[in-house]
GULUMGU-990019 format. One record per residue: residue in three letters; x, y, z of N, C-alpha, C, O in turn. Coordinates in steps of 0.05 Angstrom, whole numbers, padded with zeros to 5 digits, always signed. Example, Ala and Ser with C-alpha at 12.3 -4.5 7.8 and 13.67 -1.06 7.14 Angstrom:
<atoms>
ALA+00264-00114+00156+00246-00090+00156+00264-00066+00156+00285-00066+00169 SER+00257-00045+00142+00273-00021+00143+00258+00001+00157+00268+00023+00161 
</atoms>
This chain:
<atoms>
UNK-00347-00273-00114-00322-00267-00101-00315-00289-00082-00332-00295-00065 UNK-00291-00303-00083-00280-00323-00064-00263-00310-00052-00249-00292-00062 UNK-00261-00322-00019-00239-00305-00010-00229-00325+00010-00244-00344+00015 UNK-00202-00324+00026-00199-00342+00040-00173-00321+00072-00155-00306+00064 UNK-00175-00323+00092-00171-00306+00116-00152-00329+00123-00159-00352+00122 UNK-00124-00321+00131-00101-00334+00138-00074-00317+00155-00067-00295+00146 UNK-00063-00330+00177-00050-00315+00193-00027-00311+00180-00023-00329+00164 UNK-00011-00295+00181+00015-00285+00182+00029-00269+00188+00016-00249+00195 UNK+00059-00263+00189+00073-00257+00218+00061-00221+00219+00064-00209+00240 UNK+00050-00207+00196+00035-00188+00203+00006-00183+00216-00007-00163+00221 UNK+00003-00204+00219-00030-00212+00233-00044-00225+00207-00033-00231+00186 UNK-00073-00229+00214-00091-00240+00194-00095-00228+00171-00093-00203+00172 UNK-00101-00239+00148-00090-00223+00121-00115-00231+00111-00123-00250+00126 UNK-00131-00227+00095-00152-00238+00074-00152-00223+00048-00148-00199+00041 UNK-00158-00250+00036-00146-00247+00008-00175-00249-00009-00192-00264+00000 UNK-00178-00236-00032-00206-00245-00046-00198-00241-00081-00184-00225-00094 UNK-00214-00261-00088-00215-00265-00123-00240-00262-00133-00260-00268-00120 UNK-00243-00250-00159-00257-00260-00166-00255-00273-00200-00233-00284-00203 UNK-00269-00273-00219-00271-00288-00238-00239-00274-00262-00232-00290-00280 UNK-00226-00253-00260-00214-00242-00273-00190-00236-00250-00173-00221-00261 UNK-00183-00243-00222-00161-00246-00219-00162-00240-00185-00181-00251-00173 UNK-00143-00225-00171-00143-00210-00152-00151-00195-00145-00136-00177-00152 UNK-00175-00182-00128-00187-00167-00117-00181-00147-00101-00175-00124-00106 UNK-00181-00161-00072-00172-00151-00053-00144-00165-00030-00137-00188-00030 UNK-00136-00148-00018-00117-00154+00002-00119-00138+00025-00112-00114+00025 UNK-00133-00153+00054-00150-00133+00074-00131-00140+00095-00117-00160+00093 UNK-00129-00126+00114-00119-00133+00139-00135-00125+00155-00145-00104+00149 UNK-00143-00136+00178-00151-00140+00206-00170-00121+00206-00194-00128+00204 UNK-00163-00098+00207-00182-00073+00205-00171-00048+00178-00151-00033+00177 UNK-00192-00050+00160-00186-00035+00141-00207-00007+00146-00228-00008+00158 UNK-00195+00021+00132-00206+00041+00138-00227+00043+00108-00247+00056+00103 UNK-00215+00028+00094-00245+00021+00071-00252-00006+00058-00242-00016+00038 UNK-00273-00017+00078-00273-00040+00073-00295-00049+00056-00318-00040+00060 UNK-00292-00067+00036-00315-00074+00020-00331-00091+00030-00327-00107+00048 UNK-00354-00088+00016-00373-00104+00017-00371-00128+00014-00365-00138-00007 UNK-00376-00143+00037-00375-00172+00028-00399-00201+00037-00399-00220+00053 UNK-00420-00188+00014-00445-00202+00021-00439-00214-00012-00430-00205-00033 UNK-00450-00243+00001-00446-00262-00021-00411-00264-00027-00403-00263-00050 UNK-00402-00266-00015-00371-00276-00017-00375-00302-00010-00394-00308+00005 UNK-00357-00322-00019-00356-00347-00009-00332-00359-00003-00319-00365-00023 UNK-00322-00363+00020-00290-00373+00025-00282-00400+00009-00292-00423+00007 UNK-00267-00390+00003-00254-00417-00020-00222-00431-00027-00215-00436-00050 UNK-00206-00435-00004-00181-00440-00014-00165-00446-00030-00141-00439-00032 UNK-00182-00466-00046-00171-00474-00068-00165-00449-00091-00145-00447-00105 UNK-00193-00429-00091-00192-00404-00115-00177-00385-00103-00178-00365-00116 UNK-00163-00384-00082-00152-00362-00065-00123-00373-00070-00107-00355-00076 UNK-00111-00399-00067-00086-00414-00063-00067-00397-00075-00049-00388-00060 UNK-00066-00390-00097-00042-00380-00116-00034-00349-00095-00017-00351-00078 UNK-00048-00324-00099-00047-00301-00081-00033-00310-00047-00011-00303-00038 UNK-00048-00323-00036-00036-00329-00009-00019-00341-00006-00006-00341+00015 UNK-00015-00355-00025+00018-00370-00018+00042-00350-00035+00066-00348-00029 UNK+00028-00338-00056+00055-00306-00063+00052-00296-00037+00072-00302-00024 UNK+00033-00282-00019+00040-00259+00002+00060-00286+00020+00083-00283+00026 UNK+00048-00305+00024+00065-00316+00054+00090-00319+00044+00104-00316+00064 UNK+00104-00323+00023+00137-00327+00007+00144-00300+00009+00166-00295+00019 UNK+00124-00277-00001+00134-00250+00006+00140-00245+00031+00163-00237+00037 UNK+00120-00250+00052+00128-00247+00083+00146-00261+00101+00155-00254+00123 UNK+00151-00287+00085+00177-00300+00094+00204-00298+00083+00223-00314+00084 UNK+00199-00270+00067+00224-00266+00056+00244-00276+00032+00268-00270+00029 UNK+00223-00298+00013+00226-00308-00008+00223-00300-00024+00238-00306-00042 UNK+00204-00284-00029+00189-00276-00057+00196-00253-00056+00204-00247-00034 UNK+00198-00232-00075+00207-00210-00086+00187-00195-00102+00183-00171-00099 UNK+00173-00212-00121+00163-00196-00141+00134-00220-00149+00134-00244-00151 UNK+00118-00206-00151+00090-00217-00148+00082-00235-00179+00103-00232-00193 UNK+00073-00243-00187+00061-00253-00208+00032-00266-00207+00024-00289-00203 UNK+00020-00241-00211-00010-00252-00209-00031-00230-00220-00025-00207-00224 UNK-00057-00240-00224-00070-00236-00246-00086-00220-00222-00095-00228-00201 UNK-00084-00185-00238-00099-00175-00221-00126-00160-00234-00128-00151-00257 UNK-00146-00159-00216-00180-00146-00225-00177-00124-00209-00181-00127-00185 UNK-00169-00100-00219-00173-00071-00204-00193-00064-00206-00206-00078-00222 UNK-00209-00044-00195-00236-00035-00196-00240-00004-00182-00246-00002-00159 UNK-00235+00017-00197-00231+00043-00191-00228+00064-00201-00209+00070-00187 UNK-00231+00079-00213-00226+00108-00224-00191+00100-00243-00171+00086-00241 UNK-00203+00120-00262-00177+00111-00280-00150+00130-00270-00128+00124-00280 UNK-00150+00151-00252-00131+00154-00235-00129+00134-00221-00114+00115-00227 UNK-00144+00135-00199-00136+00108-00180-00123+00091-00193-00100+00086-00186 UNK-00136+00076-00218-00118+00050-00221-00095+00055-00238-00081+00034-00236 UNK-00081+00077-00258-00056+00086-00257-00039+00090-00236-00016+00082-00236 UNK-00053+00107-00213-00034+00107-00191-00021+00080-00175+00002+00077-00166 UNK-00048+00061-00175-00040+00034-00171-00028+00019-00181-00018+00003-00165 UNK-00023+00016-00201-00006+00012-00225+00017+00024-00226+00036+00011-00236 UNK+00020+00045-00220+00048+00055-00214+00060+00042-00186+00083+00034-00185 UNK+00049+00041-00173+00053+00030-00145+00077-00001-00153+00100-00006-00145 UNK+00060-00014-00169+00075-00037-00178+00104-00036-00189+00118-00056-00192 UNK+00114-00002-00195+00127-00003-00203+00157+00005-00189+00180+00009-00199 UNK+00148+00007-00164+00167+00011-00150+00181-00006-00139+00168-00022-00126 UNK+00215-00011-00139+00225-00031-00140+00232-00051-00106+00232-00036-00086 UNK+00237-00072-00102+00240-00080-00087+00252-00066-00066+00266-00048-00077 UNK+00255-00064-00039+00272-00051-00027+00282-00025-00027+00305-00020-00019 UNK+00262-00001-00036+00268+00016-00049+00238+00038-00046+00217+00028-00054 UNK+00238+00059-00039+00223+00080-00024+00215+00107-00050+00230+00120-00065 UNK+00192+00105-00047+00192+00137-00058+00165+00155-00047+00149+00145-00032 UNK+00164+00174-00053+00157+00199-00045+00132+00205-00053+00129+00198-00076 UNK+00107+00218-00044+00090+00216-00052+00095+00234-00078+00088+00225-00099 UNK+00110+00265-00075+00110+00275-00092+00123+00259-00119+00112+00261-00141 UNK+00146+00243-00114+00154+00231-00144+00133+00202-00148+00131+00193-00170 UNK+00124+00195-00134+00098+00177-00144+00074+00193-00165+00066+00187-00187 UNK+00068+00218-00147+00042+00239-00172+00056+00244-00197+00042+00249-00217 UNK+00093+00243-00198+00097+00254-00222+00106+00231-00243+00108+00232-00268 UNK+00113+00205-00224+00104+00180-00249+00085+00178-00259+00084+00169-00282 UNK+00062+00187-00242+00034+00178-00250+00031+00191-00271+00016+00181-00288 UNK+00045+00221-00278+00046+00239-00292+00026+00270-00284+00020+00290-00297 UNK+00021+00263-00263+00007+00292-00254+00023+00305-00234+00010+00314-00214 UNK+00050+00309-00234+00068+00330-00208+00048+00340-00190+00051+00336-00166 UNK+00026+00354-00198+00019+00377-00178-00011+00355-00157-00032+00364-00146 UNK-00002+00329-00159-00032+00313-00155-00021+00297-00127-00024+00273-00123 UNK-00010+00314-00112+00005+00292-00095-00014+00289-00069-00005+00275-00051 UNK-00041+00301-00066-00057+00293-00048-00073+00277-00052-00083+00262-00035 UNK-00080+00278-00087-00094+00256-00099-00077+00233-00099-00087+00212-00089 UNK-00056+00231-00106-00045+00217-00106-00038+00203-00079-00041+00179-00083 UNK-00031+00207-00056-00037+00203-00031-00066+00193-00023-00069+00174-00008 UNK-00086+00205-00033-00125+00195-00029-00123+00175-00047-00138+00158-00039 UNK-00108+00163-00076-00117+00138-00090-00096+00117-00068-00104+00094-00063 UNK-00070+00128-00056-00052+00100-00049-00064+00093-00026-00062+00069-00019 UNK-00080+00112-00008-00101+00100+00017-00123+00082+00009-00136+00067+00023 UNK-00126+00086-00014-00161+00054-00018-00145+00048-00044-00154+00055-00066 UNK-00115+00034-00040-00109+00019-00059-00115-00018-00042-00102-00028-00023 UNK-00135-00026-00055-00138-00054-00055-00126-00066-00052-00131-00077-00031 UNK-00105-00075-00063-00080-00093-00055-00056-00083-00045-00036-00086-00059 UNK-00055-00072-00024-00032-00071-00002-00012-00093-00007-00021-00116-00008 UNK+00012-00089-00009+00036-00109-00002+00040-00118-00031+00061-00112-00042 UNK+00015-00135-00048+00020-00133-00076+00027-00114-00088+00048-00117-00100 UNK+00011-00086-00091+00019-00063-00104+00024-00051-00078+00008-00049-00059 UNK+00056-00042-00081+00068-00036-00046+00062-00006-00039+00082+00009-00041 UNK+00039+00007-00031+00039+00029-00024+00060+00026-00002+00076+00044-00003 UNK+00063+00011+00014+00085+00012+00038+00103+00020+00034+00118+00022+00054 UNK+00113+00029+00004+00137+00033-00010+00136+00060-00006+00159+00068-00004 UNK+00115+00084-00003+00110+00103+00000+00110+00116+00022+00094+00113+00040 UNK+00136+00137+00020+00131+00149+00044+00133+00181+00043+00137+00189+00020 UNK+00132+00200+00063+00137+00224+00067+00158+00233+00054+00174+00214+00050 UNK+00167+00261+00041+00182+00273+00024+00205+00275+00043+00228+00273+00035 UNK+00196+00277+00072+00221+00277+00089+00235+00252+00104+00249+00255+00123 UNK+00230+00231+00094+00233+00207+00090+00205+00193+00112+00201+00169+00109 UNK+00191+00205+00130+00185+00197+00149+00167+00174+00138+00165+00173+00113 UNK+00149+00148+00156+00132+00137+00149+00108+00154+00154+00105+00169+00173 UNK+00088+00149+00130+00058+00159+00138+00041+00140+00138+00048+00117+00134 UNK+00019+00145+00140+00000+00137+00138-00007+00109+00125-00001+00108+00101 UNK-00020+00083+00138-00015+00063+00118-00042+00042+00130-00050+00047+00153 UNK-00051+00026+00118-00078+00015+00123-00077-00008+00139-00096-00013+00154 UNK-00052-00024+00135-00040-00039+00157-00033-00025+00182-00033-00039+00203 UNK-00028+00001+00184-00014+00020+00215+00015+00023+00201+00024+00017+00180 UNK+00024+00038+00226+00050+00041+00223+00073+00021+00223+00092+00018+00209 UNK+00060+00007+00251+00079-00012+00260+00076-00032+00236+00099-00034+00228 UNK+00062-00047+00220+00065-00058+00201+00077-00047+00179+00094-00060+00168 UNK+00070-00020+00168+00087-00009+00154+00113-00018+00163+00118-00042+00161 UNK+00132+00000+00175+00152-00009+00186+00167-00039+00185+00191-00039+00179 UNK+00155-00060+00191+00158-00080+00186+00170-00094+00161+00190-00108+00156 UNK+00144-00083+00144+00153-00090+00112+00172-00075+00101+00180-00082+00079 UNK+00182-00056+00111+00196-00045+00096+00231-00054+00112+00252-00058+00100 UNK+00227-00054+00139+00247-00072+00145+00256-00101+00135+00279-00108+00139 UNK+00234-00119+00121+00237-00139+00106+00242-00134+00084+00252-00150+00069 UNK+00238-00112+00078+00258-00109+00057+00285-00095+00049+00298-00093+00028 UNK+00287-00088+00072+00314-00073+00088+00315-00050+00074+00334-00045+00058 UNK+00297-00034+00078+00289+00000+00073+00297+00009+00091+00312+00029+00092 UNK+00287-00003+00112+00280+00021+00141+00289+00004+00159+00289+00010+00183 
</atoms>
């Protein structure tokens, strides 16, 4: 696993690869953080991912293109996968997230896979919020939530 730790206007971001694509996307303090013995920082194998998030965070980039390595339960990574599918600028619900995923009645699971979804901001759980529009819960915080979704003029 290569990975490479770089500032931006949401705080420090770290990014990790490994041989089959994108890994992870951590912020500062994550509530599930992986293991990272035998990681080796590498910018050059990291370059492509961190310069999509910084064009994303400066408001350039829109839509990601990059080669991703999920690693999770085959819910989890449908749910994650659905995540991707939500459109720029644009909010949904946990409950209509469980029922893309195709399980309606799974919206707590569905809520437990978008909390240890790996790539934050790539696959936008931030896009996800409360049935009553409110923000919840998000691995960045709120106040970053918030943020991104004001960059993308949601909220």
């Amino acid at each position: 696993m290569w990975f490479d730790r770089f500032k931006t206007p949401i705080g420090l971001l770290t990014v990790a690869v490994d041989a089959s694509g994108l890994r992870y996307v951590l912020f500062e303090n994550n509530k599930h953080e992986p293991t990272q013995v035998g990681w080796r920082c590498d910018s050059n194998a990291t370059r492509e991912p961190r310069e999509q998030l910084l064009e994303y965070l400066a408001g350039v980039r829109k839509v990601f293109d990059l080669q991703l390595s999920l690693a999770g339960t085959d819910f989890q990574q449908r749910t994650w996968r659905m995540l991707g599918q939500i459109p720029y600028g644009d909010t949904w619900s946990y409950a209509e997230l469980a029922t893309r995923v195709g399980s309606p009645k799974a919206v707590r699971a569905v809520g437990a896979a978008n909390g240890r979804n790996p790539l934050p901001i790539v696959l936008p759980c931030h896009r996800v919020i409360g049935s009553n529009g409110s923000l919840t819960g998000f691995g960045g915080g709120l106040p970053t939530k918030k943020w991104l979704l004001e960059l993308e003029k949601v909220g």
